[in-house]
Each structure stands twice: as C-alpha cells, then as structure tokens.
N, C-alpha and C positions, 0 to 999 in steps of 0.2 A: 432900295433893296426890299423895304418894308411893304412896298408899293406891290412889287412883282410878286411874294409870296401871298400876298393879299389875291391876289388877280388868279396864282395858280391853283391856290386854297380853295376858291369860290368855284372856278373853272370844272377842279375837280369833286366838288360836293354837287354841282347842275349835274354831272355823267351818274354817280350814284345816287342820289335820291329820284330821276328821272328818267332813268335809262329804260332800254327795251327789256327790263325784268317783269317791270308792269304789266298783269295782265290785263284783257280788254272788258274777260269776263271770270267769272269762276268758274272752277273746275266742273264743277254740277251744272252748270251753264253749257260748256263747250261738250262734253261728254252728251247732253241732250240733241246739243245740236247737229254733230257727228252722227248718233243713231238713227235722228229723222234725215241725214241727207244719204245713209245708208241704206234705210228703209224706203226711200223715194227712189234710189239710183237700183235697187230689185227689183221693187216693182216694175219700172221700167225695165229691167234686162226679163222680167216675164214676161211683158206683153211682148218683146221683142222672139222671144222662144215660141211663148204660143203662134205670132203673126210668121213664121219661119217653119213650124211642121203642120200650121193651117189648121188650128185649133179654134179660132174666130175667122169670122168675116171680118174683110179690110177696111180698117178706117184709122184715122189719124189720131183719134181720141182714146184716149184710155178708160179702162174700167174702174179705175182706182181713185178713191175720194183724196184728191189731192187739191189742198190751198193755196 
C-alpha cells in the first residue's frame, strides 16, 4: 500500500512541476514575436492591395526588407 501511494505521489508531482504551464518563452518574448509576424503578414496583405489596384509593376518579390 506504501508502494502504490509512493508511485501515485511521484506520478502526480511529474504532472505539476512539468506540465504544459511551462512556458517556452516569456511573455516579452512571445509579444515580440506575435508583432513581427503581424508586421510581416501587412506587409504582405500591402503588396497584395497595391499588386490588385495596379499600383506596382508585377513581380513576385516584395518591397519590404524582410529576413
């Protein structure tokens, strides 16, 4: 009996010290990352606007200094 309280005790301290609470980064991390994939997915819906009322010449490349 000593055995199995042992076993359920451990079981359930692996679920709370480990569980998916952990985040991967911090908040000021994810917040940065979020605004630059925002900031990447407008740009693109611009060029998508301007290549749609014919405000550039057609090409596949974008204007925008992207890494």
């Amino acid at each position: 009996m000593k055995m199995i309280a042992l076993v359920v005790l451990l079981a359930g301290a692996l679920f709370v010290s480990a569980g998916c609470s952990t985040p991967g980064y911090t908040p000021t991390e994810r917040h940065n990352m979020i605004a630059r994939d925002w900031d990447y997915d407008l740009k693109q819906a611009t060029d998508d606007w301007d290549y749609l009322l014919l405000f550039r010449p057609a090409s596949r490349l974008t204007v925008w200094d992207v890494r």
